[in-house]
N, C-alpha and C positions, 0 to 999 in steps of 0.2 A: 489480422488487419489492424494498422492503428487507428483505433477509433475512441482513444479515449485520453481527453486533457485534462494532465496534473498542474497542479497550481499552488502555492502555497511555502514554495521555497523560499531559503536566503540564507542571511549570513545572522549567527546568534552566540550570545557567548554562554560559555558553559553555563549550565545548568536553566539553560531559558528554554523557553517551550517556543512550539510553532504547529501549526494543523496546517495538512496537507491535505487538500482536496481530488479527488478522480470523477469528472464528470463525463457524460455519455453526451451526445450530440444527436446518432443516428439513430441509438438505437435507447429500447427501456434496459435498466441496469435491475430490475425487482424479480427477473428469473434468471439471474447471473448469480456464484458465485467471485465475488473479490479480493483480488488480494495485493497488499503492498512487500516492493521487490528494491533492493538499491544496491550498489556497484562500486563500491568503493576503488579510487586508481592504484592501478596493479594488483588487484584483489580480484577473487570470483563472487558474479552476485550472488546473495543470497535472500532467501526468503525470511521478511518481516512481520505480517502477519495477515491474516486471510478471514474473512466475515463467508459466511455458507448465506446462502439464499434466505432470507427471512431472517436473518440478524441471529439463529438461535445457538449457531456456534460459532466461536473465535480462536486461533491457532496464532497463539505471539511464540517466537524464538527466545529463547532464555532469556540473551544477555538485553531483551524492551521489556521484560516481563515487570510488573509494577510500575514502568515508568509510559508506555502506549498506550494508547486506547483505539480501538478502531469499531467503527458505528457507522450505520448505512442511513440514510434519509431516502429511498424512493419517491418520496413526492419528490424531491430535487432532484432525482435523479443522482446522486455524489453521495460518494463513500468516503469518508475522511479519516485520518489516523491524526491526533493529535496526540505530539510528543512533546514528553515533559521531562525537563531534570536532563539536560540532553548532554552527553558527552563530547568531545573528541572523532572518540572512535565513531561516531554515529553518521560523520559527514561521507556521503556520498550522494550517487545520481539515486534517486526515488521514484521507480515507475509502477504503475499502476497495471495488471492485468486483470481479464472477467473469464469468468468460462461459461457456457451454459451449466446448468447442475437442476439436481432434485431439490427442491424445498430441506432444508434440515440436513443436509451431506456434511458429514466433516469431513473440515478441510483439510487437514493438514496435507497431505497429498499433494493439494495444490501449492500451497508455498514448497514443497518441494522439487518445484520445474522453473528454475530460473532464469529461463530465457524466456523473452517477449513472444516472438512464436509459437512456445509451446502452448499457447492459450489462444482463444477464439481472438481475444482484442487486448490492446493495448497500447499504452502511451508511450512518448519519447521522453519524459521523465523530467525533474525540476533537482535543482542543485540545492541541497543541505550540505551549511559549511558550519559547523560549532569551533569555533574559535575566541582565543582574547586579545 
């Protein structure tokens, strides 16, 4: 079900950052794992990187490793991934999925189901474009 809006996109030139937010609406996001997914055109999506329930683990993909961060805020309900040092390669569509999970589940599992369905919720995604 989509039930969850990303926000936080746009247009940036290399090496700028931008934080991208996943907020919940219907529902509480604080026994969800999260995770951030994006679609590059003519490319298969892939997984970016995923927060487990309670913040205590995080699953980034090599080529964001040192340059992501991804942190939950339950009191706001939103998971945000702020990227920094941003390439090229990095511009695609960025959507946000939740799953229900245990407190403490790694994730990684999860960034590895890259379609929006394959998870409980999710958004219709915000365009990162890194360009000069």
């Amino acid at each position: 079900q989509v039930q969850l809006v990303e926000s936080g996109g746009g247009l940036v030139q290399p090496g700028g950052s931008l934080r991208l937010s996943c907020a919940a609406s219907d529902f509480t996001l604080d026994s969800f794992a999260v995770g951030w997914f994006r679609q590059a055109p003519g490319k298969e999506a892939e997984g970016v990187s995923c927060i487990s329930v309670g913040g205590g683990f995080a699953y980034y993909r090599d080529s964001v490793k040192g340059r992501f961060n991804i942190y939950r805020d339950d009191r706001q309900n939103t998971v945000y991934l702020q990227m920094n040092s941003l390439k090229p390669e990095d511009t695609a569509v960025y959507f946000c999925a939740a799953d229900r999970a245990p407190p403490h589940d790694i994730v990684e599992a999860m960034c590895g189901a890259t379609s929006g369905p394959q998870h409980n919720h999710w958004g219709q995604g915000t365009q990162v474009t890194v360009s000069s």
